[in-house]
N, C-alpha and C positions, 0 to 999 in steps of 0.2 A: 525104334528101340534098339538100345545095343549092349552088349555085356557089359556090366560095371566095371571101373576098371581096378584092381587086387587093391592100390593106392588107398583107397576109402576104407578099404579096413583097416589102415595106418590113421587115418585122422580120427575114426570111433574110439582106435585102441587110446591114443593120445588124449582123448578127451576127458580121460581121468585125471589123466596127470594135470589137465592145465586146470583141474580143480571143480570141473563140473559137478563132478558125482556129489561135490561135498553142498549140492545147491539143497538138496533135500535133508533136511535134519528135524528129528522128530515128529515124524510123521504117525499116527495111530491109526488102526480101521477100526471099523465096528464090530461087535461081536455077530454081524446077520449071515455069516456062514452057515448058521444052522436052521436060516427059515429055505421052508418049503418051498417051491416052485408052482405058481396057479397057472404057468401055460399063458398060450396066446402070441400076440406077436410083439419083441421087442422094441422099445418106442428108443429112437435113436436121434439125442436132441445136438445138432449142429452149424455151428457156428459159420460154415463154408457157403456163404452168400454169392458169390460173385459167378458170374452165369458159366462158364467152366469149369470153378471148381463143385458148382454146384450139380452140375450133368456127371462131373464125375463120381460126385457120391451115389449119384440114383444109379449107373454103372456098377455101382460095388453092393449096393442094397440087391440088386436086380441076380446076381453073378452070385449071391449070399442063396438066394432066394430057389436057385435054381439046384443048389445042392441040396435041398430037401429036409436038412436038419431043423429049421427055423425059419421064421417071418421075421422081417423088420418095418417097422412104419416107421419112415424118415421126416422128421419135422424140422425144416433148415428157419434158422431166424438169422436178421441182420447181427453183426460179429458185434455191434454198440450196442447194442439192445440186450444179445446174449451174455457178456459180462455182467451189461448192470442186475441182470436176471438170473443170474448163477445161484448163487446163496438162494434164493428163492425157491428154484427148480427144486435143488438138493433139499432142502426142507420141507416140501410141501409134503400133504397129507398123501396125495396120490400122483410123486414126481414120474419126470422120463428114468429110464433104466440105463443107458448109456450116454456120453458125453463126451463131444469133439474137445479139446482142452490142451492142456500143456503140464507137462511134468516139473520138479523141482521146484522151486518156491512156492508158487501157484498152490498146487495139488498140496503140498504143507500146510497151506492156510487152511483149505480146507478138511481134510487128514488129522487134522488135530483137533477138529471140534466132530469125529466119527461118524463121517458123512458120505466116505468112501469106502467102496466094496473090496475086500482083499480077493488081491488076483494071483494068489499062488499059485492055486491050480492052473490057470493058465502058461504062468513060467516055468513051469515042468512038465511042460508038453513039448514035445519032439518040434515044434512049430516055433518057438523063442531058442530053443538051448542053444544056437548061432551064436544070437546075440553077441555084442561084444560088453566086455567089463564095465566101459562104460557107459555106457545104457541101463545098462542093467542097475546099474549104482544111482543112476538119475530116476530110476521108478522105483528105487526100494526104501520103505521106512528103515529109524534105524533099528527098531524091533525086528528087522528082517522081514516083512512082509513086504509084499510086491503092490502098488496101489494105480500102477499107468502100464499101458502098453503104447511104445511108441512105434511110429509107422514111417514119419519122412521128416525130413530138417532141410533148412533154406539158410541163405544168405542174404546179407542187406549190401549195398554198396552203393553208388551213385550212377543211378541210371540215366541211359540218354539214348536217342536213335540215331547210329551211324548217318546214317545219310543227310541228316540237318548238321553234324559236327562237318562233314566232309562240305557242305554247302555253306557256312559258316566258315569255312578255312581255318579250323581250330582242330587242337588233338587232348587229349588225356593228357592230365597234368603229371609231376611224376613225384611235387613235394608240397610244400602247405605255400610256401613262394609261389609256386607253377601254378596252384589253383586260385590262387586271390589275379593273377595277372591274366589266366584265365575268363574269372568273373569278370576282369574290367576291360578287354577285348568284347568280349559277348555286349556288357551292357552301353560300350559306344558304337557298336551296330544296332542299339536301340533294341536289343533281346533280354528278357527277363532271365538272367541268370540259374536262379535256383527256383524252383519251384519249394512249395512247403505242404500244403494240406492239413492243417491243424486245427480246420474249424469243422462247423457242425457236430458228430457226435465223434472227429477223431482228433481230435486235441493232443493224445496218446501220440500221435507222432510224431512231436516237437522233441518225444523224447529220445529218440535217436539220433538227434544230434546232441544233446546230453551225452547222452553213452559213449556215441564214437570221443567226441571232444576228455572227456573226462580219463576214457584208455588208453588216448594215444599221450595225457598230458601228464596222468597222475599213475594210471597201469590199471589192470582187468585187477590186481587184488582191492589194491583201495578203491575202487570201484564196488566191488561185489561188497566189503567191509562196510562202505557208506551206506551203500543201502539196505546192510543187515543190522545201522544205527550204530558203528562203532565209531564211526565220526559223524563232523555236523555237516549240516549245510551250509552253515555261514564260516566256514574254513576257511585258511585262506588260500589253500588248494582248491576248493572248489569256487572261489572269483576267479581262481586263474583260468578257469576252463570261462567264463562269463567274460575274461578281458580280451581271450581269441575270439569268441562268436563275436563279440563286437567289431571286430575287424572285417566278418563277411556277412553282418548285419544289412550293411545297404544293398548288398545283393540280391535281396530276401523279395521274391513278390509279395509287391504291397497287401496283397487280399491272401497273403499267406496263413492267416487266423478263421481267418472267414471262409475258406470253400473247404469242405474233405478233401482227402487224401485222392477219392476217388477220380475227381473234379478237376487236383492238382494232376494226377497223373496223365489224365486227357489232352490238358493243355501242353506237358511237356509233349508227347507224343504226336501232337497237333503242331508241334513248332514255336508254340506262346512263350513256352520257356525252354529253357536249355538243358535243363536235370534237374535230380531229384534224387534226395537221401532216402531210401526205401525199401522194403524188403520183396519176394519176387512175385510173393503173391499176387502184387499187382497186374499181374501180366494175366491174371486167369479173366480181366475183365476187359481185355487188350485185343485189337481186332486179330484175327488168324495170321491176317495176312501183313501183319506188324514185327510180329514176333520173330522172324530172321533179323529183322533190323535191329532191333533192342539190343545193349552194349551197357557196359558198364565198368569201372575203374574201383579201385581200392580210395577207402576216403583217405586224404593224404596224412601221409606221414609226418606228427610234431617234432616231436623228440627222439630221434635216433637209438637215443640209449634205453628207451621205455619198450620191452618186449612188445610184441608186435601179435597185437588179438584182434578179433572178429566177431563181429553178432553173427551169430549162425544156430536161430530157435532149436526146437525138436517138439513135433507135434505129434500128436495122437488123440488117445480116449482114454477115458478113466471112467467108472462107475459107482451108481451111488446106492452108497449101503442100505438106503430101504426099497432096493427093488426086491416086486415079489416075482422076480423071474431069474432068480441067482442063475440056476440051471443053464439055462436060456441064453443069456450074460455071457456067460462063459465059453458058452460054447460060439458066441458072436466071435468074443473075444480073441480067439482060437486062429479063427480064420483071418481078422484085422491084422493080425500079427503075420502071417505068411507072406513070403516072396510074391505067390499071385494075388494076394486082395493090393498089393501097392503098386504090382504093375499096373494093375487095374486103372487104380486112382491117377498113374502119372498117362496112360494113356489118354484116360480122360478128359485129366485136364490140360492144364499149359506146359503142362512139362516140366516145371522150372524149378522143382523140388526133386530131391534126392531120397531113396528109399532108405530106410535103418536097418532092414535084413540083409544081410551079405551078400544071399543070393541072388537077390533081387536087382534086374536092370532096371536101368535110368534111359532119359531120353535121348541123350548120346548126342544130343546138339552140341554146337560149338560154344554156344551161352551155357549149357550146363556144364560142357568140359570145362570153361574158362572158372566155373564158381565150383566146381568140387578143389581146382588147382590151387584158388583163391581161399578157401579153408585150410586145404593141406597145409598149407605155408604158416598159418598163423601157430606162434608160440602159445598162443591160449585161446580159448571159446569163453563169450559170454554171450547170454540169453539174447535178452530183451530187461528195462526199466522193469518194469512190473513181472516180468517170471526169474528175476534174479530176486525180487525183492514178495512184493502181494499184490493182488489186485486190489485191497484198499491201500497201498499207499502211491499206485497210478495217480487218482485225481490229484493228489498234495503237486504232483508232478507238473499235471496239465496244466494248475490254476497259475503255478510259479512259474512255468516258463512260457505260458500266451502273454502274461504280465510282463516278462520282461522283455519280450520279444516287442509290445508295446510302449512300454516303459524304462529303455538301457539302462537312463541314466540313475531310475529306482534302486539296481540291483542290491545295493545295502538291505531296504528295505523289504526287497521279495526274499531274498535268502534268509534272513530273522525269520521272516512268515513262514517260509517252508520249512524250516527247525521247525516251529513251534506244531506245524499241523503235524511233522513227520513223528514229533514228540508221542500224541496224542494215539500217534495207527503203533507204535510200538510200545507202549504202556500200557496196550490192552491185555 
């Protein structure tokens, strides 16, 4: 671990302005400020499945634990599972109290049907007032209430392991030319170019190449715009980003539908394929002794003249407005939000995330110097498909581009369809 370096408080402060903060809009909490507290120990439901970042959370439960203010009982569920059981948790008669999750759209969705605990008190504790503007803008309704504490943010790019590029006699592309000529080097050495991971229950990450294709062709605002329904899907801005993928379509492993992300990442890292569009998480299920090797490049650049953004999430917790342990809550809260509960977590796990407190070091690798440097640079930050957008209008996402990912020459066809279901999640 090594000092963060001052740099990163330039991309938090920035991340206002490339329009982030404005991802959360109308957000409401419930009025359960004023129930009571019945004690016991907070049930803390998350999403962090993959076996390091999972040892890392029992590290921060454990490190919580020892400070004597509070219990947690940590109940980790698979991240596929945990979406489709979101809405559920939050509503049930006798839900968890805390939740691993994501700020901005997301938290919206939910926030407006007053299902989320306000966490003022938390943001006026000597433990957040760091923070930077934007952050702070990305967890706040616009009633002014606080509804997320964020903890760490990632990046996505196109990963691959030095050492196969280097025995492959291949290097980092450096334009959208370089990476198609690229593909077709790799795949007359009979290597699977791109890896995908879009089947089983992650279909969701078909849509990062949506994303990237969409901001490098059309820009991070009509981007963010389309998926807040102010344009269609059947634009004709958006075939233009369907008449590029079709160009690095046959790159694509054949069983790019069919296995997880988890599955696909194995094989790249195994040598099956050559890379993979993905974000770093990946790496927390990644052998130890991998993880020097792992590399990765910016997805190539379309258009020159199209500002130049980055997916780069922002994770944390959020709590849900009928827990009976507000008290309790909060005071977790408290500590999630500190320089030490995120060393915590980066020690623990793979490293390859970045903390959101200022003071807070990072893992000081050459892979994470290379991805805070790879943020700095971008003229704007976007999410993720679904936390720029909702997690109900994900699936509209998944079902239209496994289709067309199957089907190119449909795309007429899937894009009408995905209007019409995208119609449906926004007319609610």
């Amino acid at each position: 671990m090594i000092n963060q370096q001052p740099s990163r408080r330039r991309f938090l402060a920035g991340l206002g302005a490339a329009g982030t903060a404005a991802l959360l809009s109308g957000c409401v909490t419930s009025g359960s400020s004023g129930k009571s507290s019945s004690g016991g120990a907070v049930t803390l439901q998350s999403n962090l499945s993959a076996p390091q970042a999972k040892a890392a959370m029992e590290d921060l439960v454990a490190a919580y634990g020892k400070k004597g203010t509070g219990e947690v009982s940590l109940n980790t569920v698979a991240a596929e599972t945990f979406r489709t059981q979101l809405p559920t948790y939050l509503t049930s008669a006798n839900p968890p109290d805390v939740y691993t999750w994501y700020p901005g759209s997301v938290a919206d969705a939910y926030a407006r049907k007053d299902l989320l605990l306000d966490l003022g008190e938390v943001w006026s504790s000597p433990e957040l007032r760091g923070y930077s503007k934007a952050l702070s803008g990305l967890c706040t309704a616009t009633s002014g209430k606080k509804v997320f504490v964020p903890t760490t943010y990632y990046w996505w790019g196109m990963f691959y392991r030095k050492s196969n590029f280097a025995k492959w006699g291949v290097s980092e592309p450096k334009s959208w030319d370089d990476f198609l000529d690229l593909c077709d080097k790799l795949k007359s050495k009979g290597i699977t170019p791109i890896g995908l991971g879009a089947g089983g229950n992650t279909a969701w990450v078909a849509s990062a190449w949506f994303d990237y294709l969409n901001i490098r062709i059309n820009g991070a605002r009509y981007h963010r715009e389309l998926l807040a329904g102010a344009h269609r899907f059947d634009d004709p801005e958006v075939r233009r980003v369907f008449d590029r993928w079709q160009e690095v379509l046959p790159y694509f492993d054949p069983d790019g539908t069919a296995v997880a992300f988890q599955d696909a990442s194995t094989s790249m890292l195994n040598g099956r394929s050559a890379m993979m569009l993905i974000g770093t998480f990946f790496a927390d299920a990644a052998p130890k002794d991998a993880l020097d090797d792992i590399d990765f490049f910016r997805f190539p650049v379309i258009d020159p003249k199209v500002p130049l953004a980055e997916e780069a999430p922002t994770d944390g917790y959020f709590a849900g407005a009928r827990t009976g342990r507000r008290d309790e809550v909060i005071d977790l809260m408290r500590f999630l939000g500190t320089a030490e509960a995120q060393e915590i977590y980066i020690k623990g796990s793979s490293g390859t995330v970045l903390p959101c407190h200022p003071d807070a070091k990072d893992a000081g690798t050459p892979l994470v110097v290379k991805g805070r440097k790879h943020i700095e640079e971008a003229a704007e930050i976007t999410q993720f498909f679904n936390r720029d957008s909702s997690d109900a209008l994900q699936p509209t996402a998944d079902n239209a581009l496994t289709r067309f990912i199957a089907e190119p020459k449909s795309i007429g066809s899937v894009l009408t369809t995905w209007q019409r279901d995208a119609e449906k999640i926004w007319n609610v």
